[in-house]
VOBA-1610 file (N, C-alpha, C; in pm, whole numbers, padded with zeros to 5 digits, always signed):
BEGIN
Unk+03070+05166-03890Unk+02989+05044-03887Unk+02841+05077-03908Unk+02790+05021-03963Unk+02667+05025-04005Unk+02561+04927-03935Unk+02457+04973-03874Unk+02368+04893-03743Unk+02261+04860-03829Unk+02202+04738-03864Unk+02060+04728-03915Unk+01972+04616-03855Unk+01821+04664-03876Unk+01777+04588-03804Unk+01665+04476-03890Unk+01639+04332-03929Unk+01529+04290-04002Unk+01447+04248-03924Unk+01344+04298-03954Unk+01225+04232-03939Unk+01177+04120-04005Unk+01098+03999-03914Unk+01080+03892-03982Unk+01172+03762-03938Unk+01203+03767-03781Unk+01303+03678-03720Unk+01335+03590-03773Unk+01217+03469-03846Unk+01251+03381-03876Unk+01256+03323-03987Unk+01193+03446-04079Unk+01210+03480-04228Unk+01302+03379-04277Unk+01314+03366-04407Unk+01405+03287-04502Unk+01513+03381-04560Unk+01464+03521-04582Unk+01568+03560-04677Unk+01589+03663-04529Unk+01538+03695-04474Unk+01602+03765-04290Unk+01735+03693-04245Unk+01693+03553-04217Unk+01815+03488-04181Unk+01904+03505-04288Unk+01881+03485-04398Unk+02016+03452-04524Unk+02093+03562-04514Unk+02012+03657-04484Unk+02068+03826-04478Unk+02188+03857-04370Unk+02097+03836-04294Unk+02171+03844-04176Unk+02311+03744-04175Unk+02314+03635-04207Unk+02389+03550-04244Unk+02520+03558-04294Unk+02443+03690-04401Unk+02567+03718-04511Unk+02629+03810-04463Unk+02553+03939-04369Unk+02587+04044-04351Unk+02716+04010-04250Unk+02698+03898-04210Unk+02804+03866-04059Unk+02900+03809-04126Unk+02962+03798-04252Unk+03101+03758-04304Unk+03188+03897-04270Unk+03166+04055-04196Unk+03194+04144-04219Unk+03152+04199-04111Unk+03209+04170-03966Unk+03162+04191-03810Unk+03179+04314-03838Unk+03304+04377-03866Unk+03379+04507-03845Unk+03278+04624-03916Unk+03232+04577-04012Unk+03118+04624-04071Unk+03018+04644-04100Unk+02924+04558-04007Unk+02761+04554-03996Unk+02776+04455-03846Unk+02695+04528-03807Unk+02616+04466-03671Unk+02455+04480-03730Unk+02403+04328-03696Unk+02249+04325-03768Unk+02204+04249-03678Unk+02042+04265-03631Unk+02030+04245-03555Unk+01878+04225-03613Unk+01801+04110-03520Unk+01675+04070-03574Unk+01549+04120-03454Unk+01439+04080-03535Unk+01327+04165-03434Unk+01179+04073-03484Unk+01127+03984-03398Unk+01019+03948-03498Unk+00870+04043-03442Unk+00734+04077-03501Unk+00689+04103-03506Unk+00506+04055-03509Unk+00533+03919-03461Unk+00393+03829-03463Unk+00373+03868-03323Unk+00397+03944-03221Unk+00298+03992-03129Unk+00329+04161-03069Unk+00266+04198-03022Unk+00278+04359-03007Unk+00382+04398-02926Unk+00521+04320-02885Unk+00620+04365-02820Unk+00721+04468-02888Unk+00692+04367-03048Unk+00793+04479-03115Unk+00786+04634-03064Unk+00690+04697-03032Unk+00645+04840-03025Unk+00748+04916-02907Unk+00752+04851-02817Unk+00880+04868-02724Unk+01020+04836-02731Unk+01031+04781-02860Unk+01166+04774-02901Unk+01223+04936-02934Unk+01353+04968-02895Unk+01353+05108-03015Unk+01438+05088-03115Unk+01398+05143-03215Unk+01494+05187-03346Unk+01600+05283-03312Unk+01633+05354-03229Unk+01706+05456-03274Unk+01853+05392-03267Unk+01918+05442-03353Unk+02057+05395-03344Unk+02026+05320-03435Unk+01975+05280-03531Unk+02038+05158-03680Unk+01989+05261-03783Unk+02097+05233-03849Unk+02114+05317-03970Unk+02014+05249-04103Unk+01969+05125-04056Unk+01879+05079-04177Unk+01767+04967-04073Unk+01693+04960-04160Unk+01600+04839-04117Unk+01482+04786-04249Unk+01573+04674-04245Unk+01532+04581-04379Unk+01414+04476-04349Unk+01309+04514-04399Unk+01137+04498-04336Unk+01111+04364-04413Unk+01138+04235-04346Unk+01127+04104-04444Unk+01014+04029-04413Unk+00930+04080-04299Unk+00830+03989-04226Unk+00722+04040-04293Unk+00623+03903-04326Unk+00482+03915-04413Unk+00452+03849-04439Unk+00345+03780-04460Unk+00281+03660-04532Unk+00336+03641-04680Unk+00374+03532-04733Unk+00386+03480-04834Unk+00323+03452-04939Unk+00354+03459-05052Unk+00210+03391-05177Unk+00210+03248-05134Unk+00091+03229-05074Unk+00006+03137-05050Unk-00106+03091-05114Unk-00068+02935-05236Unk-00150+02911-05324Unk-00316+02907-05293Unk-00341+02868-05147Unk-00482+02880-05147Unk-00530+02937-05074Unk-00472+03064-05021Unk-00527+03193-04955Unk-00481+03343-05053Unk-00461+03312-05161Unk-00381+03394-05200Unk-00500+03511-05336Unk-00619+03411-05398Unk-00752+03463-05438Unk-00855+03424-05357Unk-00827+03399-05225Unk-00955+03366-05164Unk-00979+03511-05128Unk-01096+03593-05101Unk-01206+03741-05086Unk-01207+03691-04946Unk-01203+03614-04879Unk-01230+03613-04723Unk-01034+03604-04664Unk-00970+03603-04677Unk-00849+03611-04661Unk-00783+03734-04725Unk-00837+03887-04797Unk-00801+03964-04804Unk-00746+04083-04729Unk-00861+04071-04597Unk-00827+04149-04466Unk-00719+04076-04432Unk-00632+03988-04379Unk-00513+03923-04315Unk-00377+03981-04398Unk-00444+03927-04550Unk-00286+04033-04648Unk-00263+04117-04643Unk-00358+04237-04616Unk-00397+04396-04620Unk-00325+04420-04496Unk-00416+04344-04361Unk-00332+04367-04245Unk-00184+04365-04196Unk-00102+04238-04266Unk+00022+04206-04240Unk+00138+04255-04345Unk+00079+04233-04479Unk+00188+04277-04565Unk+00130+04462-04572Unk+00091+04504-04563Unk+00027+04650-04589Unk+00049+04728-04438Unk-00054+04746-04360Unk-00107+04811-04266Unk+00028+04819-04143Unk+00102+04685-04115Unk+00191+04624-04024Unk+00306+04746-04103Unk+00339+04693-04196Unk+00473+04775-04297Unk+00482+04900-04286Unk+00343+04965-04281Unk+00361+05121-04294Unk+00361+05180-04127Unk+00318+05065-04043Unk+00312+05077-03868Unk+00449+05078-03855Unk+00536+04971-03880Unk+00669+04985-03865Unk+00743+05088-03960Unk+00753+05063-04037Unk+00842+05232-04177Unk+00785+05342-04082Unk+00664+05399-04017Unk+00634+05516-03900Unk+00725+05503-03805Unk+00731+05434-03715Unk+00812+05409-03599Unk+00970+05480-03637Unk+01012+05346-03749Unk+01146+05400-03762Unk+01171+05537-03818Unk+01068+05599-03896Unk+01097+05772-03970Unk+01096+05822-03809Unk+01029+05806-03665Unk+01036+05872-03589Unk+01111+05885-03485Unk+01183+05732-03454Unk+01288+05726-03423Unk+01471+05718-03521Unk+01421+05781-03578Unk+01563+05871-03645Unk+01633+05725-03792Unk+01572+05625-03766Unk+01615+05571-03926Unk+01653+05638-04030Unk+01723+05608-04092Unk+01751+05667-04163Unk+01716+05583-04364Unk+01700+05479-04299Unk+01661+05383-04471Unk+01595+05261-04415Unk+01483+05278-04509Unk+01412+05178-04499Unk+01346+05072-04627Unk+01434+04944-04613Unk+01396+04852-04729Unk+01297+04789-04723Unk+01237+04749-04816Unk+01083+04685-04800Unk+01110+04577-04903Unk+01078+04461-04891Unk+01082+04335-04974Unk+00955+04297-05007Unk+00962+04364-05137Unk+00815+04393-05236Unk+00790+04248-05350Unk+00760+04272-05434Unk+00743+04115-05540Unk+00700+04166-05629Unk+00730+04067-05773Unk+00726+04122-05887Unk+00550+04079-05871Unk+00511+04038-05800Unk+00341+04048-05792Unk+00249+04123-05818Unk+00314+04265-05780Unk+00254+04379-05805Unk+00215+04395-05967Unk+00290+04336-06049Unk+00227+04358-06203Unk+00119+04252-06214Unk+00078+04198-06191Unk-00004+04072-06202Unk+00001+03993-06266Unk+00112+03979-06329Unk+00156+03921-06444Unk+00142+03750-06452Unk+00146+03701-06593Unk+00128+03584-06591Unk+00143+03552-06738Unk+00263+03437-06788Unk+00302+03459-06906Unk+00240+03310-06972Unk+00171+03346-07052Unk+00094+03154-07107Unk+00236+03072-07186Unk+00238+02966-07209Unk+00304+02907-07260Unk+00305+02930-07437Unk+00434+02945-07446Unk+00436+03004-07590Unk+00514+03143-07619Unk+00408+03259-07510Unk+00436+03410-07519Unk+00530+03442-07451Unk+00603+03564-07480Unk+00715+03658-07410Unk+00677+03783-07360Unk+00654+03739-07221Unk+00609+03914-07162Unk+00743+03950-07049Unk+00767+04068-07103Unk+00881+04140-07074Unk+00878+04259-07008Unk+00852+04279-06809Unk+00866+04341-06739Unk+00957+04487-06774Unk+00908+04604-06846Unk+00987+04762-06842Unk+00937+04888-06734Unk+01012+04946-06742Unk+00970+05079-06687Unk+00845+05099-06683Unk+00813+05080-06799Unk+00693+05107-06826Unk+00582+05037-06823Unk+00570+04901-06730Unk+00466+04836-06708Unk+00424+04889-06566Unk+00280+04858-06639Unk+00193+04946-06486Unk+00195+04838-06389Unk+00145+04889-06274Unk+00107+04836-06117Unk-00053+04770-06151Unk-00042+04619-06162Unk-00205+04586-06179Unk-00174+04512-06110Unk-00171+04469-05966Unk-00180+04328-05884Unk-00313+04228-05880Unk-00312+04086-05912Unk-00389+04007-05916Unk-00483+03909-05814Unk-00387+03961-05728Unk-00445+03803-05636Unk-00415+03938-05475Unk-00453+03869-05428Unk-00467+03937-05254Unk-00286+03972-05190Unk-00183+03867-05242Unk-00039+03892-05212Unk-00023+04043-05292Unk-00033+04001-05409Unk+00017+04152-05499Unk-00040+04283-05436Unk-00149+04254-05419Unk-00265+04416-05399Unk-00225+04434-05255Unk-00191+04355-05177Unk-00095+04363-04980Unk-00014+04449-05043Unk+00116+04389-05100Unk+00235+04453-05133Unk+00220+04609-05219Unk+00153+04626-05327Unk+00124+04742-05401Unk+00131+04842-05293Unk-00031+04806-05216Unk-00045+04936-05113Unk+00059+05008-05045Unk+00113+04829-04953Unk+00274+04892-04864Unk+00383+04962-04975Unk+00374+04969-05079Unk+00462+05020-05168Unk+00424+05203-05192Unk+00289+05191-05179Unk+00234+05342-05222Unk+00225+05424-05069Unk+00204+05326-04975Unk+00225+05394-04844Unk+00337+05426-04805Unk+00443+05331-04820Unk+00594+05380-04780Unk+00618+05509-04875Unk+00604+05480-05010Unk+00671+05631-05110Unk+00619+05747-05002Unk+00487+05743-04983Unk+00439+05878-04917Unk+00498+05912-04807Unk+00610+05836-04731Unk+00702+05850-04602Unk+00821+05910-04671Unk+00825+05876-04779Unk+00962+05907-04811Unk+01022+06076-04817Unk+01110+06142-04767Unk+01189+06283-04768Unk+01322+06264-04763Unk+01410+06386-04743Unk+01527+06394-04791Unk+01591+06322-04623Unk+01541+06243-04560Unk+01615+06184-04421Unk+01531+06062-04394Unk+01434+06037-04486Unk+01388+05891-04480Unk+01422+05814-04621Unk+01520+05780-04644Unk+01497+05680-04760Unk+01407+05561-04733Unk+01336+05539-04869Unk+01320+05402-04877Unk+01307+05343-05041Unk+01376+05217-05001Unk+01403+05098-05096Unk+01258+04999-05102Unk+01207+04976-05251Unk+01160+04898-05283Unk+01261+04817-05335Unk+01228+04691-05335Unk+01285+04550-05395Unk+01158+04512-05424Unk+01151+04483-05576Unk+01074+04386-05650Unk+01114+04257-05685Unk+01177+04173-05626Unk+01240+04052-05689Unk+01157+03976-05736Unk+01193+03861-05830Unk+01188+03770-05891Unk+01156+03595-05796Unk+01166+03550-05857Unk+01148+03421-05788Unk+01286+03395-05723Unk+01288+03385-05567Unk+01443+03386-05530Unk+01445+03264-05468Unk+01563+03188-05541Unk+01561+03070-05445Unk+01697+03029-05397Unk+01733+02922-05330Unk+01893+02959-05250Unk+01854+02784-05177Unk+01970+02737-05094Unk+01955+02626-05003Unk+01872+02625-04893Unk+01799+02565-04904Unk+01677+02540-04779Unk+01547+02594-04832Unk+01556+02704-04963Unk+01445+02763-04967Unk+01309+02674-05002Unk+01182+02736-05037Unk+01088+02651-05049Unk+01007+02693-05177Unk+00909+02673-05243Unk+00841+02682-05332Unk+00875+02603-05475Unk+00872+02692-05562Unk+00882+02643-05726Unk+00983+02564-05721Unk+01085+02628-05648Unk+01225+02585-05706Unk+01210+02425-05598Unk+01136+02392-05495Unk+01151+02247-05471Unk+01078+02151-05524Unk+01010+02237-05605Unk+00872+02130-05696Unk+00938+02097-05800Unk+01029+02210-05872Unk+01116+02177-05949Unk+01230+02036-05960Unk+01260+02074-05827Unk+01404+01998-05796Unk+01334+01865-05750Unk+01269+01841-05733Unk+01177+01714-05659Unk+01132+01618-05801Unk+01132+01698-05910Unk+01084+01657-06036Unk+01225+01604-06113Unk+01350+01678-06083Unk+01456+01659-06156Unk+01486+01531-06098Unk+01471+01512-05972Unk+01543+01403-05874Unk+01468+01259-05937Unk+01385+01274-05987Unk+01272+01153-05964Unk+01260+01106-06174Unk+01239+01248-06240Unk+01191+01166-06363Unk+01304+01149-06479Unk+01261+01076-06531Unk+01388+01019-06702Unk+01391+01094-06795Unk+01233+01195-06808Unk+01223+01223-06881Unk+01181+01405-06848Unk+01204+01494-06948Unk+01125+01633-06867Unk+01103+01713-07025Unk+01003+01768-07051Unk+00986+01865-07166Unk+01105+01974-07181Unk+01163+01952-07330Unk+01239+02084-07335Unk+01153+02178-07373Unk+01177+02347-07324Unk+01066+02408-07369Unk+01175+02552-07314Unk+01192+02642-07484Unk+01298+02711-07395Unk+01238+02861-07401Unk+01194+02856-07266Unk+01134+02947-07232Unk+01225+03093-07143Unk+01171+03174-07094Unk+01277+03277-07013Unk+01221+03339-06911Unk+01303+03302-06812Unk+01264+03353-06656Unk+01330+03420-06593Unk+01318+03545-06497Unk+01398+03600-06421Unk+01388+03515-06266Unk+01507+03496-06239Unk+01507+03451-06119Unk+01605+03527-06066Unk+01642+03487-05951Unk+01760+03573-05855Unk+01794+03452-05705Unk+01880+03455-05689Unk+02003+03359-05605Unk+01999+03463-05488Unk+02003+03353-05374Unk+01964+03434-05251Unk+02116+03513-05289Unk+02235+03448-05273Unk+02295+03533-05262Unk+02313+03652-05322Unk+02308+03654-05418Unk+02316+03794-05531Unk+02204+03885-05488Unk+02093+03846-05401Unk+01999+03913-05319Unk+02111+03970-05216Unk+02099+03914-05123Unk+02199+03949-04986Unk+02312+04074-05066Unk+02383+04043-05157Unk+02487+04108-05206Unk+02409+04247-05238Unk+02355+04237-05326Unk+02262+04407-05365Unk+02223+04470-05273Unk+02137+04371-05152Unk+02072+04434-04999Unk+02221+04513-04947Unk+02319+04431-04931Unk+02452+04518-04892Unk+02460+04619-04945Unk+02486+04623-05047Unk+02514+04758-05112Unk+02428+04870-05104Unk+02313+04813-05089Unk+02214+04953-05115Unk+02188+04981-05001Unk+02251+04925-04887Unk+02228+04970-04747Unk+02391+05069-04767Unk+02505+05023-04782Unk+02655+05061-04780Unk+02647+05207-04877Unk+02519+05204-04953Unk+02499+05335-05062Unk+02427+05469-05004Unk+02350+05406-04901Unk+02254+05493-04815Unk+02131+05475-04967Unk+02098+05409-05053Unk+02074+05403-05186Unk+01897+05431-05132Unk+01818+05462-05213Unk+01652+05535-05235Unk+01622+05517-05365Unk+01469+05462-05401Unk+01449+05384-05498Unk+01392+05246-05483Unk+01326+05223-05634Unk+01299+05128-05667Unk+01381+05061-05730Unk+01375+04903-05683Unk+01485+04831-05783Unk+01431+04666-05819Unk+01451+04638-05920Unk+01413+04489-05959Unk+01534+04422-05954Unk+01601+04396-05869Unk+01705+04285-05875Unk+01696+04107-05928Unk+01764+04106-06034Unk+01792+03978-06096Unk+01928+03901-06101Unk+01943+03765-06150Unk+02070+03697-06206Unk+02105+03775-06333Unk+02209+03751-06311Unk+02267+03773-06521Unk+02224+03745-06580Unk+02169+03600-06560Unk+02127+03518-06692Unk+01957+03484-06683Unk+01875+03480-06773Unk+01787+03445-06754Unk+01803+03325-06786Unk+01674+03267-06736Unk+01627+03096-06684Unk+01574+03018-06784Unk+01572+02904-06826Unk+01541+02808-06882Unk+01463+02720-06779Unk+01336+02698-06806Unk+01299+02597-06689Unk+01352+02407-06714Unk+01359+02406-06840Unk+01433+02287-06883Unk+01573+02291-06848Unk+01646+02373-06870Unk+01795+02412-06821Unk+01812+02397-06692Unk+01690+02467-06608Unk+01706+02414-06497Unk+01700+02284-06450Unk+01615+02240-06467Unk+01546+02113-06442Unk+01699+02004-06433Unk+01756+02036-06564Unk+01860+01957-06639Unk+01970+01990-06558Unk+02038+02070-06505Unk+02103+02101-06437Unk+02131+02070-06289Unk+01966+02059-06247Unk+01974+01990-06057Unk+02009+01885-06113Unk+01961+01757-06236Unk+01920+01688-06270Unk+02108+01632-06225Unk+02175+01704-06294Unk+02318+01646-06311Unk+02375+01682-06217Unk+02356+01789-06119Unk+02415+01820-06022Unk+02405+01710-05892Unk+02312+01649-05925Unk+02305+01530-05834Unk+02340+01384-05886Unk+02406+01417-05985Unk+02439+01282-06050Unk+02360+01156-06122Unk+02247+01299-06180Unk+02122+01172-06248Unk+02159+01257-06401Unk+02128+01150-06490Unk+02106+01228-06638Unk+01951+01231-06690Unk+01900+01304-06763Unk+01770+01316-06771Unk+01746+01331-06928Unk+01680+01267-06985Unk+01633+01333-07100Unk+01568+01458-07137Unk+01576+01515-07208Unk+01517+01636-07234Unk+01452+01660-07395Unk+01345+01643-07357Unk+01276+01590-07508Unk+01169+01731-07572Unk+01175+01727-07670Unk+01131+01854-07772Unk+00976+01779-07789Unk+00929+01865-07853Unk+00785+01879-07930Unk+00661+01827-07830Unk+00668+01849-07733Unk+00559+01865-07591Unk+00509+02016-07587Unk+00539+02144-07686Unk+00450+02305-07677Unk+00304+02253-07682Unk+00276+02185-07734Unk+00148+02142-07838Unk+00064+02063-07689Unk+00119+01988-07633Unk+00040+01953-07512Unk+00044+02082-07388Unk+00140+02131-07388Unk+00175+02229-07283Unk+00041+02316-07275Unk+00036+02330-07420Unk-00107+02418-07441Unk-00232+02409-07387Unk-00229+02323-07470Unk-00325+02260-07431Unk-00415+02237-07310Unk-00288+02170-07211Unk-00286+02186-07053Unk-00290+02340-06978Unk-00221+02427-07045Unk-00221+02564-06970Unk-00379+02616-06931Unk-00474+02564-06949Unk-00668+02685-06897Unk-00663+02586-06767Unk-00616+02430-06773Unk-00660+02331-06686Unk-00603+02378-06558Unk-00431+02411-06552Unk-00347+02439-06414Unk-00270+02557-06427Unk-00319+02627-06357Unk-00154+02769-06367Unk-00043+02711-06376Unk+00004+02611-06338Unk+00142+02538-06309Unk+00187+02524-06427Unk+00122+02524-06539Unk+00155+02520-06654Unk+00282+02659-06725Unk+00167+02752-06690Unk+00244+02876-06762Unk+00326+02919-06642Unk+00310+02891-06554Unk+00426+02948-06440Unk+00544+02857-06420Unk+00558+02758-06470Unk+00656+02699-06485Unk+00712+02735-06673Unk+00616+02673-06718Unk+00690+02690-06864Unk+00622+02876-06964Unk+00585+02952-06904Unk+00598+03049-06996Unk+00728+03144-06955Unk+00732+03293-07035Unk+00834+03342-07050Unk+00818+03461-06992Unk+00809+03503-06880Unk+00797+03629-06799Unk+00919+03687-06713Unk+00966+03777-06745Unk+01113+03820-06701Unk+01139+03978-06696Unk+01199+04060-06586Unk+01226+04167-06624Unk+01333+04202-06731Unk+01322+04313-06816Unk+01442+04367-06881Unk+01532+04409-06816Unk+01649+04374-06875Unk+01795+04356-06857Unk+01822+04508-06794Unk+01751+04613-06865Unk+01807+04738-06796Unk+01732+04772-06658Unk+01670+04751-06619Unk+01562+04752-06502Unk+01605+04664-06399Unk+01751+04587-06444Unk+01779+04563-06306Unk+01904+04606-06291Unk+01986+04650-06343Unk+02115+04765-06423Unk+02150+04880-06205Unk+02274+04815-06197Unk+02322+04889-06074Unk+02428+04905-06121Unk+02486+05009-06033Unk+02630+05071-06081Unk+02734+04996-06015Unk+02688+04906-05930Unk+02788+04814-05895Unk+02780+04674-05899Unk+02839+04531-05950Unk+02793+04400-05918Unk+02734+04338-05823Unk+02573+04315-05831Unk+02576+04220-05689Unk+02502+04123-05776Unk+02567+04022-05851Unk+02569+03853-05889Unk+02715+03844-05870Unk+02718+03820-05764Unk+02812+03744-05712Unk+02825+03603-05722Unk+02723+03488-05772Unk+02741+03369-05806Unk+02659+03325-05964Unk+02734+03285-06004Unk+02664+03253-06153Unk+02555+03167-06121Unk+02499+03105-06201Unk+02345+03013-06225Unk+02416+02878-06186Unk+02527+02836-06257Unk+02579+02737-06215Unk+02601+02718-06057Unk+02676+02818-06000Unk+02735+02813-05876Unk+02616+02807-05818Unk+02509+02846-05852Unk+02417+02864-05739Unk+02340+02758-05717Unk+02340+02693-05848Unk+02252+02527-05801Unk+02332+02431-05784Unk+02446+02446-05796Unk+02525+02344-05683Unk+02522+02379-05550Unk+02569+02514-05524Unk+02521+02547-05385Unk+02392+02502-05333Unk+02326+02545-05405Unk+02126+02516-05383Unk+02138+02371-05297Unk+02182+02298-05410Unk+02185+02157-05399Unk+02251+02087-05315Unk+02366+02221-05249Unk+02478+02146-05144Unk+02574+02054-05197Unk+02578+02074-05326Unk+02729+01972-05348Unk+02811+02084-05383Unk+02850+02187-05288Unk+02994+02287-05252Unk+03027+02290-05154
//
């Protein structure tokens, strides 16, 4: 049996985790720990074979380039991460996952262009979330030896039932309009579950490394759109030749190119030796949506 512990009690993808991990008593005992006041420190680690580090501030649209809110990111996603990854290298852990973000590239794809996440794209973080996460990424490697693993996860935009962000601005838009721009653009996203599923494994692998976990398929934001759209029993139009305004609009709102440009990792960069999309695109926005 395999003992793990997340941090981040009340986390979104902590709970989902934990959630999933408990279809399989006989096989994971997981156990949660939150960390918003200094008790954690008297908790002990010893005895879990992993501890999957999910607690941190979030990209937060308007603390997220504010210069006076840089110390708080630094502190919680950075400074906190490498306080805890210490603890557990000293009480005998043995793997330690860190839930990193594709933030760290700083990326940002305008409407129109195809920028395509490789091996070979550097670490430039943009905003105060990315440059938190980078650090905790360069601080954990330096923990790392042949009895501390640790896992980076770079994911994608992950969204699942209950979750919050893009994907409800999205779905809030499908529910409501007649009409939505086709615009076929390409996104990596990732399904909580097919998250949870990889987190299994690479805990069940004893696995070390970096990894970008994705869906199979990349995203259409019109596809999407079109898809809650019917999954709830509305039909929607989906109408062509709106690039030309899109443009236009993209200097005025980020919302522009972060919804409709084309930013995605390559297909081999998220390449495991074993399946964890466990639910197709379909399955997952009916699930999303709760009509399963």
């Amino acid at each position: 049996m395999k003992r793990i512990l997340i941090t981040g009690a009340g986390s979104y993808i902590g709970l989902r985790v934990k959630a999933y991990l408990e279809q399989w008593p006989e096989d994971y005992q997981v156990e949660t720990i939150s960390l918003r006041d200094d008790g954690w420190h008297q908790r002990s680690f010893q005895g879990f074979d992993a501890i999957l580090h999910a607690a941190g501030i979030v990209h937060q649209p308007k603390s997220k380039d504010d210069p006076s809110q840089a110390e708080l990111y630094d502190r919680v996603n950075h400074r906190l991460t490498l306080e805890v990854a210490q603890k557990a290298k000293e009480e005998g852990v043995g793997q330690f996952l860190f839930l990193s973000s594709e933030s760290v590239y700083g990326l940002h794809a305008p409407v129109g262009k195809v920028i395509t996440i490789t091996k070979d794209t550097p670490i430039c973080p943009a905003d105060n979330y990315g440059i938190s996460k980078a650090k905790a990424e360069e601080a954990l490697t330096a923990l790392r030896d042949e009895t501390f693993k640790v896992v980076i996860l770079r994911p994608p935009m992950i969204y699942g039932k209950g979750c919050k962000g893009n994907y409800q601005t999205l779905a809030k838009l499908a529910k409501k309009l007649p009409v939505f721009p086709m615009v076929e653009n390409q996104r990596s996203m990732l399904y909580i579950d097919n998250l949870c599923e990889f987190i299994r494994l690479l805990v069940e692998d004893s696995a070390d490394g970096l990894y970008c976990p994705q869906n199979a398929e990349y995203v259409s934001t019109s596809d999407m759109v079109n898809r809650i759209a019917h999954a709830n029993g509305r039909g929607i139009l989906m109408v062509r030749g709106f690039g030309w305004a899109l443009k236009l609009l993209s200097p005025l709102t980020g919302m522009v190119d972060k919804a409709f440009g084309s930013l995605c990792y390559d297909r081999q960069l998220s390449d495991y030796p074993k399946n964890y999309c466990v639910k197709t695109f379909d399955e997952s926005i009916l699930e999303t949506e709760g009509k399963t």
